[in-house]
N, C-alpha and C positions, 0 to 999 in steps of 0.2 A: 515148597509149593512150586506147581511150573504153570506152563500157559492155559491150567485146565480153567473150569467153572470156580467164581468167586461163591464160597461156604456161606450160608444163609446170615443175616445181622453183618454183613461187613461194610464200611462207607467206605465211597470210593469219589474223589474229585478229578475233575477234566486236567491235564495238564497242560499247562499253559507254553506258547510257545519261547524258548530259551531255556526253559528250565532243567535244572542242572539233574546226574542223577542220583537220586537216592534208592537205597533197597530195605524192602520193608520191615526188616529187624533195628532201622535205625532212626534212632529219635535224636531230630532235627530240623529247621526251618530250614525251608528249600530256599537257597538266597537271590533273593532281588524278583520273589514270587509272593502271590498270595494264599502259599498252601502252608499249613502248620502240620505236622505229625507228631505226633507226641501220645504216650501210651498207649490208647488202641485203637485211637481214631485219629482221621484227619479232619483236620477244618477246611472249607472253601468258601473264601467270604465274596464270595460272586453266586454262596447257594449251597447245601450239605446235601447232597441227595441218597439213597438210598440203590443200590445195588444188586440187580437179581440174579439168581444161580447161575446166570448163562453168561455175564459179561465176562470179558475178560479181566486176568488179574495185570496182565501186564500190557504198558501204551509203549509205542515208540514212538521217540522224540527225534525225526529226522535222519536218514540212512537207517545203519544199524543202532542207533543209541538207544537206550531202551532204557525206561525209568519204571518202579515199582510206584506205584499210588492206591494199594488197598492191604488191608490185614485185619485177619479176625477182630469182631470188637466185640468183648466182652459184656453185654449190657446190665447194669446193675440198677437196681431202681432207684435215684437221688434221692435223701432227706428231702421231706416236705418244708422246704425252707418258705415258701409263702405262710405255710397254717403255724409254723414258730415265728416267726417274725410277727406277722397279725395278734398272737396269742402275746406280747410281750409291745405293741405300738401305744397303747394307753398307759403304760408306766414308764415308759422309755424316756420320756424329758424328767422327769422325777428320779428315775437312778440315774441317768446319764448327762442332762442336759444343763445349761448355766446354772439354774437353781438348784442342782443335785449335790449331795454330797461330794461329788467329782467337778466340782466348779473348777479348783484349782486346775484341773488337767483340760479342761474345755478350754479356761482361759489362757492357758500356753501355747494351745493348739490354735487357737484365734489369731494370738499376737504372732506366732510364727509364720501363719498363711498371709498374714495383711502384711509384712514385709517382705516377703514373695510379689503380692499384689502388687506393691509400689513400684517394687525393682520391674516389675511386666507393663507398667504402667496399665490401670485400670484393665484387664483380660475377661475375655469373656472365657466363662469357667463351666466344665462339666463335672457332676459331683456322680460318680455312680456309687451307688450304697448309697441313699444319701439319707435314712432314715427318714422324723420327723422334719428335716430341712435345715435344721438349727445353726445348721456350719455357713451353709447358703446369705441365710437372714442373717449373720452377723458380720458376714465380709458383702452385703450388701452395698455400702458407700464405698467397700473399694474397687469393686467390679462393673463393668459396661453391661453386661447381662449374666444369667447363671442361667442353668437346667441340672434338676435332680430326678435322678433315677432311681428307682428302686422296686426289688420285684413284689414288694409289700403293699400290696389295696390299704391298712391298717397304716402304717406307717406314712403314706403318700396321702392320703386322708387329711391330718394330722399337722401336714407340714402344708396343705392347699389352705386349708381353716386358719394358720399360722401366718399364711405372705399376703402382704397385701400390695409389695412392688411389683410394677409391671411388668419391670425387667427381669422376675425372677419368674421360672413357671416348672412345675413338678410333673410328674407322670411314672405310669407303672410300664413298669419292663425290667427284664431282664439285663442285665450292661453288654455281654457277647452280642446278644440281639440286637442289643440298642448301640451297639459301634458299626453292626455290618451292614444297618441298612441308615445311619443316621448322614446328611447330606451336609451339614454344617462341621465349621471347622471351630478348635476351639484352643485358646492360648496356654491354657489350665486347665487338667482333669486331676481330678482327685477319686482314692480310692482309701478313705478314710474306717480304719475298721472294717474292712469289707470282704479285699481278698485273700483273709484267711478261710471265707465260707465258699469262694468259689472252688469245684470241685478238677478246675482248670484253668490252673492260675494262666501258664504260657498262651492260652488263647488271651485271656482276657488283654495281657501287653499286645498283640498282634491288635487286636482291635483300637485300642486305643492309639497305639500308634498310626490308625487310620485314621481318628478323627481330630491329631493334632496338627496344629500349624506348624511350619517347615522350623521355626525357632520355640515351639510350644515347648511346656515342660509336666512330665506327671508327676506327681506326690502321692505315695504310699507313705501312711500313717499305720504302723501296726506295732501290736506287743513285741517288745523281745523275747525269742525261747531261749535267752541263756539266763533269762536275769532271775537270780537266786529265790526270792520270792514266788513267781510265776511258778518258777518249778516245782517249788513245793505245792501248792495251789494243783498242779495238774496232778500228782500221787497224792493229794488229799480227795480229788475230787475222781480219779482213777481217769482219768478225759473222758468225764461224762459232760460233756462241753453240749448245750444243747442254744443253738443251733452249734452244730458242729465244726469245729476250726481245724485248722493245721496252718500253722504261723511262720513264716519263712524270716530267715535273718538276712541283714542286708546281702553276705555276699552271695546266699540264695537267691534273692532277687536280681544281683547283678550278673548270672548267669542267666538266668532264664529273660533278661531284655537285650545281655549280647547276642542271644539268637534270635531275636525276632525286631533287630536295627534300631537299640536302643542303648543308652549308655548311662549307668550311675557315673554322678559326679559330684555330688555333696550329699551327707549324712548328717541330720540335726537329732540330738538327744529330747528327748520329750518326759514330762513325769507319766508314771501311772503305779500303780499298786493294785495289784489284786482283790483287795478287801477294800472295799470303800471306808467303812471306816477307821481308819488308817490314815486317811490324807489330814482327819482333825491333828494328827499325831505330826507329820512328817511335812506339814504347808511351810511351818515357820522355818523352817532348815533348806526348803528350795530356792536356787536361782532364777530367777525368770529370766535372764538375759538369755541371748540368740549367739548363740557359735556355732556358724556350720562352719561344716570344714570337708576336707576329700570325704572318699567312700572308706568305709573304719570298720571291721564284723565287730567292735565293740562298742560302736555307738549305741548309746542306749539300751546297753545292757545290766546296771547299774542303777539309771533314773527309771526303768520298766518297757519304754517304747523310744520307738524312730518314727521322723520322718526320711524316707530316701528320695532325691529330686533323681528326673530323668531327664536327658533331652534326646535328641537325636542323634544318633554316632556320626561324629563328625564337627556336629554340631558346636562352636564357641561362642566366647562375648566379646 
């Protein structure tokens, strides 16, 4: 492609000044910028605009240096992830929540985030995904305030009807959306069960890394795709996964936050199983004790799930 007219459906963001250059076959965070590229689109979290036949494809960044910022994007229409999540908000504390069959795995996940909480001393926490709230209202006494996202009217429902703390408050939105225009900063985000649905995961770290504080840290809580069970579970089930997933292992994840100024540095093993019930089976044989430890592609490949912490690159204690 040369300096003709940008092809109809292409985004294209302003480039900013300093920024380095990239060309458009390459997926990348442009560094120490607020532009993401990644598969066929770019993000610009100052605004994603839309691109007509006529603009240019290519900007110049000072003399001759010239940086590419647009390429075809393919658009496909996304799972109705609102009308699944709504269709699935009224049984969701009942297969998932404290009282569910999966107590066990709720309650590891509890204990694990409230010694997070203590080590941040009481953090004001961002939950995106945050379904009915559940996670929210039980680290309630360890947190200065919380906010849950979720792009669920059903589920955020659910979990308003559920809080009655002040300090806690819920809302619907998307999390991309709700990092790039959110003005508050927060010590703790969690993305518990969540971004396996995002259809973009590497945006979703560039966001968050905007709405934490300079020693903030995130927590992804997700299945393991190595652990033996799971897998069987996805060739039983052919990944008819509805709403639909793609589950990243830790050192998936710690690729996609080294490009967007983020760094894995502890891996906690989490129970889960595929079949719920199963945990009647497998409760008495688990540890609940807490060993994090560095970043490991086998943590929690074994117990079912990870937590991976993040902070800032750079970042120490």
């Amino acid at each position: 492609m040369d300096d003709g007219a940008i092809p109809k459906n292409t985004f294209c963001s302003r480039p900013r000044q300093g920024a380095q250059i990239i060309h458009r076959d390459q997926r990348s965070m442009l560094p120490n910028s607020d532009y993401l590229l990644w598969g066929t689109s770019i993000w610009f979290f100052c605004g994603t605009e839309r691109i007509h036949e006529s603009s240019p494809i290519i900007k110049k960044e000072g003399g001759s240096r010239r940086i590419w910022v647009a390429r075809p994007c393919n658009i496909t229409p996304l799972p109705d992830f609102r009308r699944q999540f709504d269709a699935i908000a009224t049984t969701w504390d009942a297969e998932h929540g404290p009282a569910s069959p999966r107590a066990s795995e709720f309650t590891a996940r509890i204990s694990y985030l409230q010694t997070v909480c203590r080590e941040l001393g009481r953090p004001r926490v961002l939950d995106l995904g945050c379904g009915t709230g559940q996670t929210l209202l039980h680290l309630a006494d360890s947190i200065f305030g919380g906010v849950g996202v979720d792009i669920s009217s059903g589920m955020i429902s659910h979990a308003q009807r559920n809080a009655s703390m002040a300090h806690l408050r819920f809302q619907v939105g998307d999390a991309a959306e709700f990092c790039l225009n959110c003005r508050e900063r927060f010590e703790l985000v969690l993305l518990i069960g969540a971004l396996e649905h995002l259809s973009d995961q590497p945006a979703a770290f560039v966001g968050v890394e905007r709405v934490l504080t300079a020693s903030g840290r995130l927590i992804v809580i997700s299945l393991h795709p190595w652990n033996p069970v799971f897998c069987v579970k996805r060739l039983v089930d052919r990944d008819r996964d509805a709403p639909p997933t793609n589950h990243p292992s830790p050192m998936q994840l710690r690729r996609i936050a080294t490009r967007c100024g983020l760094e894995l540095f502890a891996v906690q093993a989490l129970p889960y199983v595929p079949w719920s019930n199963l945990n009647a089976v497998l409760d008495g044989r688990r540890t609940t004790s807490i060993r994090r430890g560095r970043s490991n592609a086998f943590a929690g490949m074994l117990r079912g799930a990870f937590a991976a912490e993040f902070r800032r690159a750079g970042i120490g204690f």
